[in-house]
C-alpha positions in Angstrom: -16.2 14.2 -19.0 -13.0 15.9 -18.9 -10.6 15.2 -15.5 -8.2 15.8 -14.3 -6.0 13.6 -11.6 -2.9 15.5 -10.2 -0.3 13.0 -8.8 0.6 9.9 -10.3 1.8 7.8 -7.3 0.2 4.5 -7.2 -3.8 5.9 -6.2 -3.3 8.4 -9.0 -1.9 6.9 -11.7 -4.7 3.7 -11.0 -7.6 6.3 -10.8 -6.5 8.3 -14.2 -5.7 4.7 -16.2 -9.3 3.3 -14.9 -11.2 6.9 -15.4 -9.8 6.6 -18.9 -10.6 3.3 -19.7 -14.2 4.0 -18.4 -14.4 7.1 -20.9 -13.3 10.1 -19.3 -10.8 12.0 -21.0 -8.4 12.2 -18.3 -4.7 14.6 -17.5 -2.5 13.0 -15.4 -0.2 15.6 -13.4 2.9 15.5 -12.0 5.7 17.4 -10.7 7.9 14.4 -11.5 9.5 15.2 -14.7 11.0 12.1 -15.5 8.1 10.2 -14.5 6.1 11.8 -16.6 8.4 11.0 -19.6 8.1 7.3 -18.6 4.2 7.5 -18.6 4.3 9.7 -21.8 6.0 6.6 -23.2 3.4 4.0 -21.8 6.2 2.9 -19.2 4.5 2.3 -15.8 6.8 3.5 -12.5 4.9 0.9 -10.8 4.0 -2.7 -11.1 0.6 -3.4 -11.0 -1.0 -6.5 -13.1 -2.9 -4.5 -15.9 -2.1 -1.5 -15.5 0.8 -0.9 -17.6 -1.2 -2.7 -20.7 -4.3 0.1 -20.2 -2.1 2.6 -19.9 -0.8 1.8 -23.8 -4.0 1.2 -24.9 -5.7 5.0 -23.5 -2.4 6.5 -24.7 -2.5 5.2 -28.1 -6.7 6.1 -27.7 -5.8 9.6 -26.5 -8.2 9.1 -23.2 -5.3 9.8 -21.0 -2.0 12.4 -21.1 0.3 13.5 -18.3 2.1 16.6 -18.1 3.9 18.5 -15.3 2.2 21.8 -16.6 -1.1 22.3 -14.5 -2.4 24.8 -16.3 -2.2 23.1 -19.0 -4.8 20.3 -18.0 -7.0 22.7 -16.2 -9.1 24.1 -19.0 -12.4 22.7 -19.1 -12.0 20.2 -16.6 -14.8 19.3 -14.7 -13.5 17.9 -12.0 -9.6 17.7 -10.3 -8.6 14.6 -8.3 -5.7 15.2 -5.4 -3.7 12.3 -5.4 -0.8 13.5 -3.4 1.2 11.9 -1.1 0.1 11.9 2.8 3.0 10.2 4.7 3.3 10.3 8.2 5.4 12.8 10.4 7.2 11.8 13.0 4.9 12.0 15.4 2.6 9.8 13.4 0.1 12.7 11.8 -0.4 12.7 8.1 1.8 15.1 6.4 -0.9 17.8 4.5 1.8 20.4 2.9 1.1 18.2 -0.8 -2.6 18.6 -0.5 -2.7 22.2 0.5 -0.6 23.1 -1.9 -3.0 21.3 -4.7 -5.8 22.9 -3.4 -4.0 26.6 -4.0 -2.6 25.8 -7.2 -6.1 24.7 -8.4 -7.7 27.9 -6.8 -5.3 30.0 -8.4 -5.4 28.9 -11.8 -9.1 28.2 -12.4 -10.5 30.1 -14.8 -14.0 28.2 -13.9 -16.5 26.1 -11.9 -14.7 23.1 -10.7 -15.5 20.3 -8.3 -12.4 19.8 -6.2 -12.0 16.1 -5.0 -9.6 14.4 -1.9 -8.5 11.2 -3.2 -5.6 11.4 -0.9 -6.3 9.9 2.5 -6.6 12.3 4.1 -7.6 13.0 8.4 -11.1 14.2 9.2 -11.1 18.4 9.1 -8.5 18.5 5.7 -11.5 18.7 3.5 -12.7 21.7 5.7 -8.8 23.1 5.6 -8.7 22.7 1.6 -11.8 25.1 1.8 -10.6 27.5 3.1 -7.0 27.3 1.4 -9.2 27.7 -2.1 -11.2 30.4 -0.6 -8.1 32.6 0.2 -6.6 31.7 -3.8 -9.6 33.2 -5.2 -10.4 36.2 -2.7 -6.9 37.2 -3.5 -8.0 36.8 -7.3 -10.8 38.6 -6.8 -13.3 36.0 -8.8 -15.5 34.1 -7.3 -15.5 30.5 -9.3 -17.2 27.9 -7.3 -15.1 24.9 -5.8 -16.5 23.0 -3.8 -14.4 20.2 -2.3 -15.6 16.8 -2.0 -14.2 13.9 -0.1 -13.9 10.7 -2.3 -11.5 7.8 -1.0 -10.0 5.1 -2.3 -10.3 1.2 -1.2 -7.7 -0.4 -3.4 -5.8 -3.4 -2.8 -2.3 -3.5 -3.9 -2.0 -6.4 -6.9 -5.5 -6.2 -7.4 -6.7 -2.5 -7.8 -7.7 -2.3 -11.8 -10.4 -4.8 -10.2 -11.1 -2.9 -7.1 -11.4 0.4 -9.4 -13.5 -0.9 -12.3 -15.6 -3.1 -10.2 -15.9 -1.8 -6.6 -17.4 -3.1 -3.2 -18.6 0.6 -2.9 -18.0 4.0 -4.4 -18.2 6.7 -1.2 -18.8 10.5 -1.7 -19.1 13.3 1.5 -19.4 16.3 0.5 -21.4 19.0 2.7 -23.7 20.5 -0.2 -26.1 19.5 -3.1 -27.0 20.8 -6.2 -24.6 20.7 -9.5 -21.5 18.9 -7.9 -23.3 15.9 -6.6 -24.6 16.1 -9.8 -21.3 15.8 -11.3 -20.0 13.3 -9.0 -23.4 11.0 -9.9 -22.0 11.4 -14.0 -18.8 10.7 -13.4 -19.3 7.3 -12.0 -22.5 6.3 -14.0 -20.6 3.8 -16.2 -19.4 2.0 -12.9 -23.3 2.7 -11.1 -24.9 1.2 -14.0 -23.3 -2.6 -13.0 -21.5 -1.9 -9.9 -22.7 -0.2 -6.3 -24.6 2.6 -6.3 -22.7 5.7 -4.8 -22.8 5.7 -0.9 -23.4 9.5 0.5 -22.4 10.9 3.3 -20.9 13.9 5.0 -17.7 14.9 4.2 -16.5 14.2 7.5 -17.9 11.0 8.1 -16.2 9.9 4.2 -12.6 11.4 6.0 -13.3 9.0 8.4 -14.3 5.8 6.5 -11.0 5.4 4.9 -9.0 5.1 8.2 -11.8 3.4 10.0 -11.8 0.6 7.2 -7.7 0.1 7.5 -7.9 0.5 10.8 -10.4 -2.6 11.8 -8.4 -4.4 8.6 -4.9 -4.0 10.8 -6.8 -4.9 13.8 -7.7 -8.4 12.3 -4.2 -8.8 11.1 -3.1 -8.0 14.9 -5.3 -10.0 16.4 -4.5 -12.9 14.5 -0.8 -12.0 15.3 -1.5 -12.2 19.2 -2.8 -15.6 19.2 0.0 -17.1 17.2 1.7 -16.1 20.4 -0.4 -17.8 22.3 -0.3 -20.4 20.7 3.0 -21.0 20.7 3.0 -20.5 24.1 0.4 -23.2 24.7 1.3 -26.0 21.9 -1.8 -24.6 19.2 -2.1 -23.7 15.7 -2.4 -20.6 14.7 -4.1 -21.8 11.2 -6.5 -24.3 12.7 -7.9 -21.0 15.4 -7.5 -19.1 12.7 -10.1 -21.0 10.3 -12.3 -22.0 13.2 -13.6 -18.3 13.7 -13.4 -17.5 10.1 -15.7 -19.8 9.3 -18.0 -17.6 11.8 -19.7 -15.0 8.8 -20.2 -12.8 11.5 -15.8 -12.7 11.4 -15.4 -14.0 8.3 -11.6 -15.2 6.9 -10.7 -12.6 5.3 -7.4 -10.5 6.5 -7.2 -13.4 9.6 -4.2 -14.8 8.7 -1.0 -14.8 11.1 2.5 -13.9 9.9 5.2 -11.4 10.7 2.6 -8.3 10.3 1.2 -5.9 7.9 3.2 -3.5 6.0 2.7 -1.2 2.8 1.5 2.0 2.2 -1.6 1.8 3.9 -2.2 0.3 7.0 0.8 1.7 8.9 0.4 5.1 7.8 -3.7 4.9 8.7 -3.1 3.5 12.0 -0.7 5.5 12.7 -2.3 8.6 11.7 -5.5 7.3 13.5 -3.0 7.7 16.7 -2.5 11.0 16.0 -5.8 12.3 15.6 -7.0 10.4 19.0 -4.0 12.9 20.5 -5.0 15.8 18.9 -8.5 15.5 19.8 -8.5 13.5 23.3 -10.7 10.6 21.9 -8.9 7.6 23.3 -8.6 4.6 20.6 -6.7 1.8 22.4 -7.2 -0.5 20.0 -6.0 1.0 17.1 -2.9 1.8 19.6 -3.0 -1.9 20.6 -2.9 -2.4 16.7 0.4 -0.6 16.0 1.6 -2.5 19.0 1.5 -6.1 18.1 2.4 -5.1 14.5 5.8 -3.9 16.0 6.4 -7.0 18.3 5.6 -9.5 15.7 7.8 -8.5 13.9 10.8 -7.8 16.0 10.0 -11.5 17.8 10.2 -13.0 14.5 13.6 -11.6 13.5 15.0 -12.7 17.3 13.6 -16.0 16.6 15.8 -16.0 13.5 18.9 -14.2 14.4 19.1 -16.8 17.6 18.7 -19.6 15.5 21.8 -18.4 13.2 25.2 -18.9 14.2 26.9 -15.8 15.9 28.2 -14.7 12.6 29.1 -15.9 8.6 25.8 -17.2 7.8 24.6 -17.6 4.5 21.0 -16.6 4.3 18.7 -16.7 1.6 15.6 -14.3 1.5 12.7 -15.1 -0.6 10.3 -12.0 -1.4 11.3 -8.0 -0.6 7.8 -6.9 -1.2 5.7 -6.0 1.3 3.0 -8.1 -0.4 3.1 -10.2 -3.5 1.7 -8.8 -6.4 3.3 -5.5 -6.2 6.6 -4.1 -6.1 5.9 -1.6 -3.3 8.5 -1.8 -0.5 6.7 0.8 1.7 7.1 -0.9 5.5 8.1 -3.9 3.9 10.0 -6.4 6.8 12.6 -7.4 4.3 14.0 -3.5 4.8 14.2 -4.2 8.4 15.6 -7.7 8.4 18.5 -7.7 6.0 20.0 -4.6 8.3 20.0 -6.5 11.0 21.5 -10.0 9.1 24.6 -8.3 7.5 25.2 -6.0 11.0 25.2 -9.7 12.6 27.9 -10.7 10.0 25.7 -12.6 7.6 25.6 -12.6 3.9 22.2 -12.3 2.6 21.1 -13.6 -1.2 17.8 -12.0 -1.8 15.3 -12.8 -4.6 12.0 -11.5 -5.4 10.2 -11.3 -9.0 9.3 -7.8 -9.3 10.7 -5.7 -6.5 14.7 -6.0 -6.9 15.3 -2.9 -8.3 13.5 -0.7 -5.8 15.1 -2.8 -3.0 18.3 -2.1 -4.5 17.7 1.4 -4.4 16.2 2.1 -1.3 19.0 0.6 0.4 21.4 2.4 -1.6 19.3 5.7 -0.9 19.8 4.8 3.2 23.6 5.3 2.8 23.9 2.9 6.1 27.0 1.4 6.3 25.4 -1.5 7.5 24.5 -3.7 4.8 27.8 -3.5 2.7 27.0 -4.1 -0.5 29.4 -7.0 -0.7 27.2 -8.3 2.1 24.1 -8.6 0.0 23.8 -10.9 -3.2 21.1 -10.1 -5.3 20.0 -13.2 -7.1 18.0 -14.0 -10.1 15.6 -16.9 -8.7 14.7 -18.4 -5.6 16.7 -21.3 -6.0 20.1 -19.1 -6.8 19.1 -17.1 -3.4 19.0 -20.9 -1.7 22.1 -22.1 -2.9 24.5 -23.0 -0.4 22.1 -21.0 2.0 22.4 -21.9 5.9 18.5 -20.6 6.3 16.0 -19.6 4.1 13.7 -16.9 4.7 10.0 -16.6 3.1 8.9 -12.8 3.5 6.2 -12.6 0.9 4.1 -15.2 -0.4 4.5 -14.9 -3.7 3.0 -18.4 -5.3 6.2 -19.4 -7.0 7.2 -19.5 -3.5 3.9 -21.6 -2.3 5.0 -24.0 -5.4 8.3 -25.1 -4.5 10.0 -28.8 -4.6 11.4 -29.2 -0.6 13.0 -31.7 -1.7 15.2 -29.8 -4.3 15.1 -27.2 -1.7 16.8 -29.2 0.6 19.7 -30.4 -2.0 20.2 -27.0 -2.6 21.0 -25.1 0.6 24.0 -26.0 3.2 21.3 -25.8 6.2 18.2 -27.2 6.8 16.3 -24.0 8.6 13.0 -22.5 6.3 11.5 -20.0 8.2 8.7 -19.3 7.3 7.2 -15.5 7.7 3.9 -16.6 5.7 3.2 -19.3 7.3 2.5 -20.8 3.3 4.2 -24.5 4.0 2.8 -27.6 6.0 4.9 -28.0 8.5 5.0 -31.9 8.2 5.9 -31.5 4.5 9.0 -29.2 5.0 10.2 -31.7 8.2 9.5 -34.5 5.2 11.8 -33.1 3.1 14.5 -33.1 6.1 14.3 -29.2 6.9 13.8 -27.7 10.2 10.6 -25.8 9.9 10.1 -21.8 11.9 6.5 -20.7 11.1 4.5 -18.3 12.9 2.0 -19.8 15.5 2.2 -23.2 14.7 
């Protein structure tokens, strides 16, 4: 089957790899004109494990191309993946204009039947909006192609999506009409439905709302966890031992239950707080989702006080181990480490920060702020943890990255000025860090 997947941020670029490693032959599309040079050339703008390697291999096999030229991958293509970007506006709501603007360009170029597909998260209604944005392209045409558009979202982890893509918990499909695109749809994933989970149907309203309503209940878990490690500091518990006790309940299972300085990354934020907006715009109260965003915000900013009181008033030397929002990736999306080091170097602190794969875009994002506060002279950027430690009055842990989870205390301890590890991850025994003569900050414990 010939497809075509247009945007090649992190869900695109995945979905066009894994469709062409599955089969398919598969255009990736992108406005991006030096990214697509880099991905012509089997250079990945992202990390992900895998994914540059299959991206070499269904270059080399022909299964996949990129181009910024629509038109040029839109003859016979079957069916056209929206991949676009949906961040949130100000006021929280998901910011359409990409998607619309796919959905025209499609309409007005299609010389054919094609089945339209929202990979994009996207709120409840946009498939509906998309509609009629394709209707308008082709009454203005005066042709009368059939595009139906079908709601297919993604559930992929950051640092393990080839996995999540070629071997899914569930493949989910709304679309409001039968007949040859469900048939299409049912094709295109029959080398996953053969050893995988069958495809779950639904309305295409009800698959809108599956996406957020999955990251939202995620971020909820994440919260909740967060709110007890208050508690329990309050009260002289751990965290971890609550923690594991419900997990071990299947009906709550231990899965996304872990306390630390809260979620981040491209997903959850944005879904909650897009979730936020929709309860405004359609007067359904969701306080729990609000409640979500909430905590996520104050465990954070209590975290960073508990750090910034614990450093002198100023000329600190503070080491920060991880940048990512997550290990795994190198996606800096709502990652604490953008929020922290501001506030270190505006407090007068120098700042040695280390992280395997996420340096560079660190580097540039701050760079791309233009905020006088950090100074570049403020912020060393170091080339393992161990150089980020070294005469370090506090260590930081951000991400758990396992080279992190594997470190010698004891050669920790020789190596910093201090004695303070905080820990953000919560990754360390406490009684082993105080063993090796550091001062241990965890979260809840």
């Amino acid at each position: 089957m010939k497809i075509a997947v247009i945007g090649t941020g992190y869900v695109g670029l995945v979905s066009a790899v894994c469709f062409a490693e599955l089969g398919h032959e598969v255009f990736g599309v992108d406005i991006d004109e030096e990214k697509v040079r880099k991905l012509q050339g089997g250079i990945s703008p992202i990390y992900e494990p895998e994914l540059e390697e299959l991206l070499k291999k269904n270059l080399e096999a022909g299964t996949v191309k990129f181009t910024t030229d629509l038109a040029e991958a839109l003859p016979d293509t079957q069916v056209v993946f929206s991949a676009v970007a949906t961040p949130p506006n100000e006021d929280f709501s998901a910011d359409l204009k990409a998607v619309f603007i796919v959905a025209e360009s499609v309409a007005k170029l299609a010389d054919h039947n094609i089945v339209f597909v929202n990979k994009s998260t996207v709120p409840v209604g946009t498939g509906k909006k998309c509609e009629e944005v394709i209707a308008k392209a082709l009454a203005g045409r005066k042709v009368d192609y059939k595009i139906p558009v079908i709601s297919n979202p993604e559930f992929l982890r950051e640092g393990h999506a080839i996995s999540d893509t070629m071997q899914p918990d569930r493949i989910v499909v709304g679309m409001n009409e039968n007949g040859w695109a469900k048939q299409t749809m049912e094709e295109l994933y029959v080398p996953l439905t053969r050893t995988s989970q069958p495809i779950v149907w639904m309305s295409r309203e009800s698959s809108e709302i599956v996406k957020y309503a999955s990251n939202g209940f995620l971020a909820n878990k994440i919260s909740f966890a967060n709110m007890l490690s208050e508690l329990c500091e309050a009260t002289g518990g751990n965290v971890r031992d609550v923690t594991k006790g419900m997990g071990l309940d299947n009906r709550i299972g231990p899965r996304f239950l872990q306390s630390g300085i809260g979620y981040g990354g491209s997903c959850f934020p944005k879904d909650v707080k897009a979730l936020i907006a929709l309860s405004r715009e359609t007067g359904v109260p969701l306080p729990l989702i609000q409640a979500t965003h909430d905590i996520n915000q104050h465990q954070r900013e209590r975290y960073f006080k508990k750090i910034l009181d614990a450093l002198p008033a100023e000329g600190a030397t503070v080491g920060i181990w991880g940048l990512s929002f997550k290990p795994r990736t190198d996606d800096m999306r709502e990652a604490p480490s953008l929020d922290l080091i501001p506030l270190l170097t505006k407090a007068g602190h120098t700042v040695q920060a280390y992280d395997p794969v996420a340096m560079e875009n660190a580097k540039n994002i701050i760079k791309q702020r233009g905020d006088p506060s950090p100074h570049s002279e403020e912020i060393r950027w170091c080339q393992s943890p161990m150089k980020a430690a070294e005469n370090a009055d506090a260590v930081i842990v951000l991400t758990e990255w396992e080279e992190f989870c594997n470190t010698d205390l004891t050669t920790l301890k020789l190596t910093m000025k201090g004695n303070d590890l905080f820990d953000g991850r919560n990754i360390y025994e406490p009684a082993e860090v105080k063993e090796a003569g550091l001062q241990y900050h965890g979260i809840g414990l």
